[in-house]
N, C-alpha and C positions, 0 to 999 in steps of 0.2 A: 481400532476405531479412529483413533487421529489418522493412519496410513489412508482409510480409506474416504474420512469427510477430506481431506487436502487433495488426494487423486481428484474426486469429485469436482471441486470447488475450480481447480486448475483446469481439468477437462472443459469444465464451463467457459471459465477465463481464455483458454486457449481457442475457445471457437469465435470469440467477440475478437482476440487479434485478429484470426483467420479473418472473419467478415472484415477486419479493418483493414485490413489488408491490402485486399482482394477486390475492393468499390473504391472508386475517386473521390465521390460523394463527402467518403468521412476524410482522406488525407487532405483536402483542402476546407477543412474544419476546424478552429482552434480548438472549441471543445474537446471534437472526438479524439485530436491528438494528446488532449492532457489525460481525458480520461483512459486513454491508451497506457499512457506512461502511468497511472495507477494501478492498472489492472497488472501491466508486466511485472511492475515492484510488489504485488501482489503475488504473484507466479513465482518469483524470485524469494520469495520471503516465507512463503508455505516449503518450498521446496527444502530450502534449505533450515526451515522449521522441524519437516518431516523427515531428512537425512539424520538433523542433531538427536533427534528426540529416538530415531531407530538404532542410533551408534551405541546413544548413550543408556539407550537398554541390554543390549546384547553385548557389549564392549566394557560396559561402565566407567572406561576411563580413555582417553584419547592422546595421543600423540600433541604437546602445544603448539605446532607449525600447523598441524594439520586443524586443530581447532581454532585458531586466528584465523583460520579462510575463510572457514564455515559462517564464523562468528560477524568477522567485518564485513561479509556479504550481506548475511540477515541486518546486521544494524544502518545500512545504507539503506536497501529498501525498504526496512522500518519508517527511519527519519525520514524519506522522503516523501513519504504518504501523506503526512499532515500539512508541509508546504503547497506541496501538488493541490489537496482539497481548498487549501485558501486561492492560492491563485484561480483555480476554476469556479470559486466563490467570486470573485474579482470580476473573470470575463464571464458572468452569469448578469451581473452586477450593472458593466456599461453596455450588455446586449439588448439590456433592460433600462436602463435610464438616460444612453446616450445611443441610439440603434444608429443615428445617422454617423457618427464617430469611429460606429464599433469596426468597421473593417478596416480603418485607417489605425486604431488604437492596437487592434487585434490581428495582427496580422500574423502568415506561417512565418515567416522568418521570425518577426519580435515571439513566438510562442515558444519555437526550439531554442531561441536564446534565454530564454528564461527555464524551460528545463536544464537546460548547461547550466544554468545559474543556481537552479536548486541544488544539482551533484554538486558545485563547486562550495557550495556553502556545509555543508554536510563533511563535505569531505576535510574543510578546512576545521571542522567541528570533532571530527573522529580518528583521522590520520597521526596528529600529535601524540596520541595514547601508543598508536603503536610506535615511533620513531623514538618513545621516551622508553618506551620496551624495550626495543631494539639496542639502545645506548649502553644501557642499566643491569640489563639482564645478562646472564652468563650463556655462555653456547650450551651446555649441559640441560639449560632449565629448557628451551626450546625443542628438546630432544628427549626430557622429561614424558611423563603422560600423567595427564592431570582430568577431573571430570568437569566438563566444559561448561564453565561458567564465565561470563565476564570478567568478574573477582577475581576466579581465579586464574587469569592471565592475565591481567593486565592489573598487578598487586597494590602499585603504588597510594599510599591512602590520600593522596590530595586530587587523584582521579574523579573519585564519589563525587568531592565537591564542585571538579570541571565541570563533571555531570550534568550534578543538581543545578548550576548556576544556567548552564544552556538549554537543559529541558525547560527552567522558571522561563527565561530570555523566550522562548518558543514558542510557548506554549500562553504566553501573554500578546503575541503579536499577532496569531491565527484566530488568537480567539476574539481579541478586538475585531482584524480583518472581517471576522464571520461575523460578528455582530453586526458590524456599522454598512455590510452590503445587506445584508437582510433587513435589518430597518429602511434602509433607500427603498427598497425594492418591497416593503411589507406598503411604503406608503404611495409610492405608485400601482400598486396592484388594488388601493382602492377606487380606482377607474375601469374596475372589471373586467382590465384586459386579460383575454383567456393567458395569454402569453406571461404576463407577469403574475397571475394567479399559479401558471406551473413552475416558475423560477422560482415561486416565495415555497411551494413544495418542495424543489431540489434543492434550496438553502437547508430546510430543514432538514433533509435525507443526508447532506454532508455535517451538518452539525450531529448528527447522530452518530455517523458515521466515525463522525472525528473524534466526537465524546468516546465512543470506542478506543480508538486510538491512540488517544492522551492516557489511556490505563496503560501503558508499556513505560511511561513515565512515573506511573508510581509501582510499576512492576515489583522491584524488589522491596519497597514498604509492604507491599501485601502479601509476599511470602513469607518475610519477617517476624509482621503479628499472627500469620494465620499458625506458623510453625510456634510460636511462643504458646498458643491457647492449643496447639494439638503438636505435641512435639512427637508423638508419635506415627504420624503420619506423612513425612515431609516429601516423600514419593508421591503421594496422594495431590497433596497440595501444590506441589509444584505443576505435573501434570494437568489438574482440574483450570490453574492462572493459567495458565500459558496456554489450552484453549480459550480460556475465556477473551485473553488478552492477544493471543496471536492469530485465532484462527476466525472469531465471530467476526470481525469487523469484516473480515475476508466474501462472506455471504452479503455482503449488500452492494459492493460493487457490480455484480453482474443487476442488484435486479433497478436501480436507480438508472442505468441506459440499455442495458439486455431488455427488462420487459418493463421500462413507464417510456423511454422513447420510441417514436413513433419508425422511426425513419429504420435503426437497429432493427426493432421486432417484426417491421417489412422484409429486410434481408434474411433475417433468421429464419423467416418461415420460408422464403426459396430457396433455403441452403438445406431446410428439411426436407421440403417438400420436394428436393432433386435428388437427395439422397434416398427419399422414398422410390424415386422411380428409376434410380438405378438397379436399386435391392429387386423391381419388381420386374424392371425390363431390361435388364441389364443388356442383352444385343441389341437393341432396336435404341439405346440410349447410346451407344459406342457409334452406330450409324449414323447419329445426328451432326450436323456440321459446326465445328464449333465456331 
């Protein structure tokens, strides 16, 4: 079941890059470029959600070198997910309250600078954990095989509290962020402009989304208590979190610009509707000039 909602979910994802790709339209878009970089940390993050969870069935235990790959992959595109949603809250934000601004405020170059900016914050966020691994830990333990969990590689018990203190730190600034664009934008959309009535929709769609996503922040309290009241189930319970927490959030990204934007679901249907008339003419499609 998880092998194939992740294939699924990815397969989708991977046709919105392709479309992004493929059209000018979206690379000179700040939006479509953040939401781009969502959906790929998205792809990144099932994938190697879907690798852990199939190793760690059939394997049960793993090599520690090879699970710190796995692992600082997944927790990069994790943590980037929630930054990425505030900032596209942001330029949601002045597209809607400052439109005359926004191309000068929003621009491609300041866009990729600020995803630079997210990897670099993240990274200065998670990188530490492993260089105090690196330091502390013996050659043998890396060469050990252990069942891949955070905890257990990266042991150090003042970690938890790194943790806890960066996901509180994180998770108080996006969610202000989200607040205070969506009240701008809740009280300009009382002018009934169609425009700020669907930004004060995709606010909501991203705090949902994001509400989702803050659950990997209390990830391990909810395995914690759920294994204390069913200690006998802790396979069950893990598995059951970590869709809930890794993979749901996963299905709202395609449909918030796959199918409520306009401009996406225009492309999408001549990228079906070409694929349909290859399937059906395929010589008389190969003769067409490209």
């Amino acid at each position: 079941m998880t092998v194939v909602l992740c294939i699924a979910i990815n397969y989708v994802n991977s046709i919105l890059v392709y479309t992004f790709s493929r059209h000018q339209v979206f690379n000179m878009n700040p939006r479509y470029i953040l939401y781009i970089h969502l959906v790929i940390n998205d792809i990144i993050l099932l994938t190697m959600f879907t690798l852990l969870q199939v190793l760690s069935y059939i394997l049960l235990s793993l090599y520690v070198s090879l699970c710190i790959v796995v692992l600082m992959t997944a927790i990069f595109a994790s943590q980037n997910n929630p930054l990425t949603l505030a900032v596209m809250a942001v330029e949601c934000y002045i597209a809607i309250c400052f439109p005359l601004r926004h191309a000068q405020i929003c621009s491609i170059k300041k866009t990729y600078i600020t995803i630079g900016l997210i990897w670099a914050i993240n990274t200065l966020s998670v990188l530490p954990e492993l260089f105090v691994a690196l330091a502390t830990e013996s050659l043998e333990f890396f060469h050990s095989r252990v069942f891949c969990l955070r905890e257990n590689v990266f042991r150090q018990p003042y970690f938890k509290t790194k943790r806890d203190v960066a996901n509180i730190v994180f998770m108080v600034i996006v969610w202000l962020t989200l607040f205070y664009t969506y009240l701008q934008i809740l009280f300009t959309a009382k002018a009934a402009a169609a425009d700020a009535r669907k930004a004060r929709n995709t606010i909501l769609l991203h705090g949902f989304q994001l509400l989702l996503c803050m659950l990997t922040y209390v990830f391990f309290a909810m395995i914690e208590g759920l294994t204390y009241l069913f200690p006998k189930g802790v396979l069950d319970i893990r598995y059951t979190v970590a869709i809930l927490v890794h993979v749901l959030p996963r299905l709202i990204s395609p449909v918030i610009y796959g199918l409520r934007d306009k401009t996406f679901r225009q492309y999408l249907k001549r990228y079906r509707i070409c694929s349909v008339q290859v399937k059906i003419h395929p010589q008389k499609t190969l003769k067409r000039p490209l």
